[in-house]
ZARORO-378331 format. One record per residue: residue number from 1; residue in one letter; x, y, z of N, C-alpha, C in turn. Coordinates in nm, 4 decimals, always signed. Each point is the difference from the previous one (the first is absolute). Layout:
// ZARORO-378331
<fivex = NUM kolmi = A npx = X npy = Y npz = Z capx = X capy = Y capz = Z cpx = X cpy = Y cpz = Z>
...
END
This chain:
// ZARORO-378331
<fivex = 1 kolmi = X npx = -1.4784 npy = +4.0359 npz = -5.7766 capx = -0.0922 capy = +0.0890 capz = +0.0658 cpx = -0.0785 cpy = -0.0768 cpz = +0.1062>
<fivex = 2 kolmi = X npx = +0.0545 npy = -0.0500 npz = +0.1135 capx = -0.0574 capy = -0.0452 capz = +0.0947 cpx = -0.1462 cpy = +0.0477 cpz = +0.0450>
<fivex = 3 kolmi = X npx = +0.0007 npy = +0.1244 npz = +0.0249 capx = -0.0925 capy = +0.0568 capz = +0.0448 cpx = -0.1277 cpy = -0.0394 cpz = -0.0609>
<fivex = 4 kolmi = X npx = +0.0419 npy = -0.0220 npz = -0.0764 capx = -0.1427 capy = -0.0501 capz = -0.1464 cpx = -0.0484 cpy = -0.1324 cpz = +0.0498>
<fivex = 5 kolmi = X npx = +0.0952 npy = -0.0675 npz = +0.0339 capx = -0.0052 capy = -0.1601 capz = -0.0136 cpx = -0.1438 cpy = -0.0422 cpz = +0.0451>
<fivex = 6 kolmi = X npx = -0.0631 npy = +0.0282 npz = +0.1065 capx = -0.1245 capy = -0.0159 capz = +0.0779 cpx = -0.1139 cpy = +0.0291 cpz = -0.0735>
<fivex = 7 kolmi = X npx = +0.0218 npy = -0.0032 npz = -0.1430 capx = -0.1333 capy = +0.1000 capz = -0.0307 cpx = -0.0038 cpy = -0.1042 cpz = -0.1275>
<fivex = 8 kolmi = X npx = +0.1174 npy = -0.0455 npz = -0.0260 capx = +0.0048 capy = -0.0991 capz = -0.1653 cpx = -0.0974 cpy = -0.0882 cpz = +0.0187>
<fivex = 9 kolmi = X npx = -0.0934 npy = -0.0401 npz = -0.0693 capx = -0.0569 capy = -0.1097 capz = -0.0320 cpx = -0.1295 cpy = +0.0293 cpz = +0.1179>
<fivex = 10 kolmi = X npx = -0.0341 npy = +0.0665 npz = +0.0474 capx = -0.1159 capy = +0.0497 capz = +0.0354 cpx = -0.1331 cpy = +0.0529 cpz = -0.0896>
<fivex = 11 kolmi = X npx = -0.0898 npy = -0.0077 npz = +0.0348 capx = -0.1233 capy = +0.0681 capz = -0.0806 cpx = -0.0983 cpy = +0.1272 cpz = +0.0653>
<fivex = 12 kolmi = X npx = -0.0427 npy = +0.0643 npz = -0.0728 capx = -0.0857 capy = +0.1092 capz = +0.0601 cpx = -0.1198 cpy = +0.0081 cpz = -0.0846>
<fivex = 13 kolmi = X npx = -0.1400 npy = -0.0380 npz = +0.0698 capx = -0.1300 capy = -0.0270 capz = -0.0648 cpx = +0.0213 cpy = +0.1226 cpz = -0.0449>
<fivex = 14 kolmi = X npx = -0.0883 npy = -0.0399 npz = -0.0804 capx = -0.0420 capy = +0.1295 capz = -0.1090 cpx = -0.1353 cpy = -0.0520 cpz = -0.0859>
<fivex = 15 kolmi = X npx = -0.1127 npy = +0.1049 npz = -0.1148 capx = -0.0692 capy = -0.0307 capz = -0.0570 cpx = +0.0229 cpy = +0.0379 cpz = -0.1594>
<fivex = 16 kolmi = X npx = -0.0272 npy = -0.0434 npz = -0.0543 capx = -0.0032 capy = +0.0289 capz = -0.1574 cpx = -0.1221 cpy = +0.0350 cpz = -0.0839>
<fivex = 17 kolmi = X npx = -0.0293 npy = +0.0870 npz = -0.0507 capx = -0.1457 capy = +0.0875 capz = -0.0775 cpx = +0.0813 cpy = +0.0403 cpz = -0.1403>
<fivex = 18 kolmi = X npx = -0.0579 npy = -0.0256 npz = -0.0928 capx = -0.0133 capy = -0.0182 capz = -0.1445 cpx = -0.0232 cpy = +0.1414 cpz = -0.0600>
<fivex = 19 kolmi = X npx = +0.1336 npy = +0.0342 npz = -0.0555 capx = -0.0827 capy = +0.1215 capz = -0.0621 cpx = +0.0084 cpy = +0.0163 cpz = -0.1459>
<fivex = 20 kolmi = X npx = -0.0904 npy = +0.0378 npz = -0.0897 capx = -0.0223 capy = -0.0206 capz = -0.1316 cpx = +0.0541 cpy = +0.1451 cpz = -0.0304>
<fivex = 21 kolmi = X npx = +0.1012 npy = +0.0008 npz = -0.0974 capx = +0.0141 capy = +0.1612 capz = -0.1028 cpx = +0.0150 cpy = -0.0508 cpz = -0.1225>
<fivex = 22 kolmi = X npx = -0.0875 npy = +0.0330 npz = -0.0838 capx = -0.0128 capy = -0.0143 capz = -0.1259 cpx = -0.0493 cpy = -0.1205 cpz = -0.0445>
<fivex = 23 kolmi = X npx = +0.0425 npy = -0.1061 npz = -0.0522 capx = -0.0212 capy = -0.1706 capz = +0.0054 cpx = +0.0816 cpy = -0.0543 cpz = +0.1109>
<fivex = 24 kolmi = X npx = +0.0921 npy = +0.0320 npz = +0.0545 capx = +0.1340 capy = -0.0348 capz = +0.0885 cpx = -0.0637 cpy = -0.0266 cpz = +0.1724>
<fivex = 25 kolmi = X npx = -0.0166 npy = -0.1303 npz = +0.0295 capx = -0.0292 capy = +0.0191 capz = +0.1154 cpx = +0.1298 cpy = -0.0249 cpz = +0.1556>
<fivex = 26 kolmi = X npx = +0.0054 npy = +0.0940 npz = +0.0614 capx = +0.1096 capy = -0.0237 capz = +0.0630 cpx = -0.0156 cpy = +0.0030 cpz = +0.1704>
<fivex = 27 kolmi = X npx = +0.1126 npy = -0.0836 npz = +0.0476 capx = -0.0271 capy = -0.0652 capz = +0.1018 cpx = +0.0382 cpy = +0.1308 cpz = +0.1287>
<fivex = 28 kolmi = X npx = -0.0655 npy = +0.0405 npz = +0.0536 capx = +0.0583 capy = +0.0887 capz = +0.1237 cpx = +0.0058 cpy = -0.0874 cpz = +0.1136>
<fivex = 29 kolmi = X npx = +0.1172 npy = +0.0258 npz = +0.0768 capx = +0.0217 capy = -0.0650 capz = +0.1338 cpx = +0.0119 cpy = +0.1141 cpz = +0.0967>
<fivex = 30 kolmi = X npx = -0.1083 npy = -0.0052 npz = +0.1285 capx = +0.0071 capy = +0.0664 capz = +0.0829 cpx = +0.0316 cpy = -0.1218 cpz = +0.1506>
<fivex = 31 kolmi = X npx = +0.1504 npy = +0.0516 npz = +0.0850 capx = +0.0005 capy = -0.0578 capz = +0.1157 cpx = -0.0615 cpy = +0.0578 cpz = +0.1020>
<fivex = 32 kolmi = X npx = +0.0176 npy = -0.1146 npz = +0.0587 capx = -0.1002 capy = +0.0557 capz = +0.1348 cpx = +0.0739 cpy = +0.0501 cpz = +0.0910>
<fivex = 33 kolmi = X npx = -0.0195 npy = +0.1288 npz = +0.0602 capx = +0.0470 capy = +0.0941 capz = +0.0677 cpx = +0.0292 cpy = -0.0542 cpz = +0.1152>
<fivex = 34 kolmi = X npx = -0.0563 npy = -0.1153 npz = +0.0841 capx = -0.0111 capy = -0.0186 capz = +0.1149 cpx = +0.0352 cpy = -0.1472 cpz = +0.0018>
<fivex = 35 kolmi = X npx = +0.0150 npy = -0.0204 npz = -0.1122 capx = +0.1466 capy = -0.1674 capz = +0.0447 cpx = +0.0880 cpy = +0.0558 cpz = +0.0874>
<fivex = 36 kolmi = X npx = +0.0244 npy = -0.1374 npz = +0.0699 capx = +0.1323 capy = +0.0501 capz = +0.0973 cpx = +0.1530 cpy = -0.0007 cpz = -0.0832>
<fivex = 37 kolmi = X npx = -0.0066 npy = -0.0651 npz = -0.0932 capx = +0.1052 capy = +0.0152 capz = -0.0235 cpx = +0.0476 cpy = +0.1267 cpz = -0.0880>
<fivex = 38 kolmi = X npx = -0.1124 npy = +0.0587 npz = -0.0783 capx = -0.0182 capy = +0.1142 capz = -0.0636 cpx = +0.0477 cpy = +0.1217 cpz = +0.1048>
<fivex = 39 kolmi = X npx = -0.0843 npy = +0.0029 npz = +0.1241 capx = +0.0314 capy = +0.0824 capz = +0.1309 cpx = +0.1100 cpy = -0.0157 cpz = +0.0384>
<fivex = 40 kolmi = X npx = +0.0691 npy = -0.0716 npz = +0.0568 capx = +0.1440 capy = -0.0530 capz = +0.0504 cpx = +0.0701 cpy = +0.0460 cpz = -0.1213>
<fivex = 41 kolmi = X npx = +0.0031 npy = +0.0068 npz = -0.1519 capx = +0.1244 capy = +0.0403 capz = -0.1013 cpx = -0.0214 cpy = +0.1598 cpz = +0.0314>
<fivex = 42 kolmi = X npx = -0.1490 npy = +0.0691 npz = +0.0404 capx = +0.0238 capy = +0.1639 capz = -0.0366 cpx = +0.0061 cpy = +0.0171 cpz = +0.1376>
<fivex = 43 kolmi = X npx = +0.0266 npy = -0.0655 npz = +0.0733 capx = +0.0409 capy = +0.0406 capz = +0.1463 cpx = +0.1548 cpy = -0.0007 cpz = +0.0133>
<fivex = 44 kolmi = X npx = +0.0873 npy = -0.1408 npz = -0.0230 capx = +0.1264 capy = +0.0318 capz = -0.0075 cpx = +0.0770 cpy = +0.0030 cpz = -0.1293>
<fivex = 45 kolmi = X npx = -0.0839 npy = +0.0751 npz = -0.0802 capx = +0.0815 capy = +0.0972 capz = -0.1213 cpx = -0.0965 cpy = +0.1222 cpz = +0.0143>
<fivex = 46 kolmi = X npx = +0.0305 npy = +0.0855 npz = +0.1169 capx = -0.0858 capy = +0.0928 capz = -0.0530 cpx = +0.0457 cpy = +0.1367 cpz = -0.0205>
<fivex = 47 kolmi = X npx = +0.1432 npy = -0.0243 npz = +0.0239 capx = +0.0977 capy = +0.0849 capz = -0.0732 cpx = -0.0051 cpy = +0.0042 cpz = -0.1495>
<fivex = 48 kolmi = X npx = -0.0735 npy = -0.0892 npz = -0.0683 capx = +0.0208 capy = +0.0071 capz = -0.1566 cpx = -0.1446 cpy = +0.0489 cpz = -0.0728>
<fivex = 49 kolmi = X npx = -0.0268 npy = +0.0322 npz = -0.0791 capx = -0.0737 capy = +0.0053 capz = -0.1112 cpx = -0.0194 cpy = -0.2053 cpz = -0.0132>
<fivex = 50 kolmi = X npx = -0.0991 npy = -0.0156 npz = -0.0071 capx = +0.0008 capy = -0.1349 capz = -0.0846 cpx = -0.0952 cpy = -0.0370 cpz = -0.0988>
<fivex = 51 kolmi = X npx = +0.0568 npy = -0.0981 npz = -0.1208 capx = -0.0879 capy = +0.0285 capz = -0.1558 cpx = -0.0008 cpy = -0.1889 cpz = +0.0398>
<fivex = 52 kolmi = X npx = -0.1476 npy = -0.0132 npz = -0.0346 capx = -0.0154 capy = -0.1295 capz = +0.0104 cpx = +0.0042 cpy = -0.0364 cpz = -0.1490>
<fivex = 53 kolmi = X npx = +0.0522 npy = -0.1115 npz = -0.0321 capx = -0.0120 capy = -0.0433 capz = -0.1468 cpx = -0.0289 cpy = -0.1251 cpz = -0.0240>
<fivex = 54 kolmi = X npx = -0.1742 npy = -0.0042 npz = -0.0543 capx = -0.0989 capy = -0.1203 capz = +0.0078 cpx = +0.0494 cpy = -0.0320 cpz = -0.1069>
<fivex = 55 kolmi = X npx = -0.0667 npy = -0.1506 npz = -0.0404 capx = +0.0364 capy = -0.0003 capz = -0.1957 cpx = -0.0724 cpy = +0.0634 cpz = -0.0530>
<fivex = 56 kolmi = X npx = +0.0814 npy = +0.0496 npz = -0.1231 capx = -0.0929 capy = +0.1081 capz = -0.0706 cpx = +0.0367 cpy = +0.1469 cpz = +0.0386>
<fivex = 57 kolmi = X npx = +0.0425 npy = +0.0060 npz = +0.0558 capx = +0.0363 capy = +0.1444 capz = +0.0238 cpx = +0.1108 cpy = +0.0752 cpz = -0.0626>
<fivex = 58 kolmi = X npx = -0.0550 npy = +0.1651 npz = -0.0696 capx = +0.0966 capy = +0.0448 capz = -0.0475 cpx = +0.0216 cpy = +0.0962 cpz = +0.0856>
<fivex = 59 kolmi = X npx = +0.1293 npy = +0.0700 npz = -0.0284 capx = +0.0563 capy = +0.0851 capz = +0.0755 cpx = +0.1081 cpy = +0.0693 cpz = -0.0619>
<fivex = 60 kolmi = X npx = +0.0672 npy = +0.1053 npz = +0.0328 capx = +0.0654 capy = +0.1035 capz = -0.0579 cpx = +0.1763 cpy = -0.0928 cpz = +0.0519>
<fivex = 61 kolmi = X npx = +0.0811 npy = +0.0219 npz = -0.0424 capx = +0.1275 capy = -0.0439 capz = +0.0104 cpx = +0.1227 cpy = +0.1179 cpz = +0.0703>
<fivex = 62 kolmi = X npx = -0.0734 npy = +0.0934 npz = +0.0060 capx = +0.1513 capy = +0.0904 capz = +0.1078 cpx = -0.0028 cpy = -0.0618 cpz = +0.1432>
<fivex = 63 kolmi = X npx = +0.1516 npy = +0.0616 npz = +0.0465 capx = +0.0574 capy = -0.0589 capz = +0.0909 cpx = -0.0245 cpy = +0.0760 cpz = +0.1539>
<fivex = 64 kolmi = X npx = -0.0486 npy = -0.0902 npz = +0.0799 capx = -0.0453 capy = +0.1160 capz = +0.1437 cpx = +0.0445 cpy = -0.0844 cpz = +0.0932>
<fivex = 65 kolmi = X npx = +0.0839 npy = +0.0545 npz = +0.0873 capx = +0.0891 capy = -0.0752 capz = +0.0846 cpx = -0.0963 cpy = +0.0032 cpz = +0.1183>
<fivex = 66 kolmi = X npx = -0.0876 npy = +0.0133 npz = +0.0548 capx = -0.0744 capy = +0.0786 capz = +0.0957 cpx = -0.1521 cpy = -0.1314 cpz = -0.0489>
<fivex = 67 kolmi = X npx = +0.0039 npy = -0.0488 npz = -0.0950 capx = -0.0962 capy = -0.0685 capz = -0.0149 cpx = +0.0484 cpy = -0.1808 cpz = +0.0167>
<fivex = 68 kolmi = X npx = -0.1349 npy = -0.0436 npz = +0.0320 capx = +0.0473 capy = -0.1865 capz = +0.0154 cpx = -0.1326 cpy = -0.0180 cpz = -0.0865>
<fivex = 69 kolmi = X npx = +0.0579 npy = -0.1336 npz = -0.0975 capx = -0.0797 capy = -0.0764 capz = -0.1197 cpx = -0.0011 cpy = -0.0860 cpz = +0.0540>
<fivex = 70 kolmi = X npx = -0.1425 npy = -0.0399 npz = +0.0257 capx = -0.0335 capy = -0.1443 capz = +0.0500 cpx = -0.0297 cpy = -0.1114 cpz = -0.0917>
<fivex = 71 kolmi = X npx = +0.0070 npy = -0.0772 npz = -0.0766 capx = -0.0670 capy = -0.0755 capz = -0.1108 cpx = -0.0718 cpy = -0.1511 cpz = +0.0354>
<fivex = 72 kolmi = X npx = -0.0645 npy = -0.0144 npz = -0.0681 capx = -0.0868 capy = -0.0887 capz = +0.0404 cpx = +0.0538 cpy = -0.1167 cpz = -0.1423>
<fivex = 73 kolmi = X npx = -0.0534 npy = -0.1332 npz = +0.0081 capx = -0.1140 capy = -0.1191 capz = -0.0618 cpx = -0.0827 cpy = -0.0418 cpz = +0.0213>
<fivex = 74 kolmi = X npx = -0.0670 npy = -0.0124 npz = -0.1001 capx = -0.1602 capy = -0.0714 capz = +0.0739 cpx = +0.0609 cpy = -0.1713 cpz = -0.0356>
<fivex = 75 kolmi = X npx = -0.0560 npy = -0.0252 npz = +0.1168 capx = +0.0374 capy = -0.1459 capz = +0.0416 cpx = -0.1757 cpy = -0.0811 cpz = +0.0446>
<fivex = 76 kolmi = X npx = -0.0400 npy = -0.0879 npz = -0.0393 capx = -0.1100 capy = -0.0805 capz = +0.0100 cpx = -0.1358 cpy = +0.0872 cpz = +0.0805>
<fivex = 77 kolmi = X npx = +0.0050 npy = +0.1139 npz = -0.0991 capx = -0.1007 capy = +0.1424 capz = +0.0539 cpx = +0.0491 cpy = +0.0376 cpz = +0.1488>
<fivex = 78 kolmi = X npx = +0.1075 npy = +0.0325 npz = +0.0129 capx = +0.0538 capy = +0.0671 capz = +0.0909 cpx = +0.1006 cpy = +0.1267 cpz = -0.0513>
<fivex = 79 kolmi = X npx = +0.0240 npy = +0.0766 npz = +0.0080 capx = +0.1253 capy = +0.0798 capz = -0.0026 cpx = +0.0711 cpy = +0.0159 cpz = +0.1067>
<fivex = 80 kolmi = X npx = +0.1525 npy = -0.0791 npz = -0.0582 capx = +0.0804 capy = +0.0068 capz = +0.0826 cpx = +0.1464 cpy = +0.0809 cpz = -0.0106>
<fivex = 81 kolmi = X npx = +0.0120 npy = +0.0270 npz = +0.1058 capx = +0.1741 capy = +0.1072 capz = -0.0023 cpx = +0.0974 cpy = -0.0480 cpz = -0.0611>
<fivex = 82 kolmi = X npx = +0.0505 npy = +0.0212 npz = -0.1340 capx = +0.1039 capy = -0.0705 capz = -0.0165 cpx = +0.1238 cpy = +0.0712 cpz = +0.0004>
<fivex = 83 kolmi = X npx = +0.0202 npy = +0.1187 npz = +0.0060 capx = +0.1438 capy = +0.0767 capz = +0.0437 cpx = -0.0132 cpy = +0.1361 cpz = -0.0027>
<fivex = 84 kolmi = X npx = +0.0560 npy = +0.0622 npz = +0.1294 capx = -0.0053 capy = +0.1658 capz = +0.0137 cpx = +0.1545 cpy = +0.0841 cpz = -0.1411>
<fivex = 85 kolmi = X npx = -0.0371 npy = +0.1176 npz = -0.0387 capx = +0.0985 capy = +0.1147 capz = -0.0577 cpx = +0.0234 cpy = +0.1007 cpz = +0.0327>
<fivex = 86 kolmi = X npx = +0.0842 npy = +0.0384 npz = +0.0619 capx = -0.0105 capy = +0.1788 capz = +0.0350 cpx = +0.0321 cpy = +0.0719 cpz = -0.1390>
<fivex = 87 kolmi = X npx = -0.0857 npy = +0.0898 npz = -0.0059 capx = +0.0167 capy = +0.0598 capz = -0.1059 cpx = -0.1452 cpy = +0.0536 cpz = -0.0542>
END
C-alpha cells in the first residue's frame, strides 16, 4: 500500500484527560485537529470514513470497505502511525 507509506512512523499531537467510571480510571486521547499531519491524512483520504485507533481503543469489528483504520503506538509520549486498514 504505497499510498500509505508517507504517513508510517509519523506522529499527530494530541492531549490525554483521565476519566474515572466507577474505581477504573481511563485514559482518553483526543488529537489535535489542526496537526498537519492529521490535516494532510483527512485531506487526501477524504474519500473515506476514517477510525483513528489510539491505544486503548475499542471498537466494533464489521467490515466497511468505504472506511480507513489508522492505528497508532505510543512511542516516548508521542503517538505514532504505525499502519493504515481498509475496512
Amino acid at each position: 500500500m504505497e499510498i500509505y507509506k508517507e504517513f508510517i512512523g509519523k506522529n499527530i499531537e494530541f492531549t490525554v484527560s483521565i476519566r474515572k467510571i466507577g474505581d477504573i480510571e481511563y485514559e482518553i486521547y483526543e488529537l489535535n485537529s489542526n496537526d498537519p499531519v492529521y490535516l494532510k491524512i483527512n485531506e487526501q483520504f477524504s474519500d473515506k470514513t476514517l477510525r483513528f485507533w489510539v491505544p486503548g481503543t475499542v471498537g466494533t469489528c464489521e467490515v466497511n470497505r468505504d472506511r480507513l483504520n489508522i492505528y497508532f503506538k505510543k512511542e516516548n509520549n508521542k503517538l505514532v502511525i504505525e499502519c493504515f486498514e481498509i475496512g
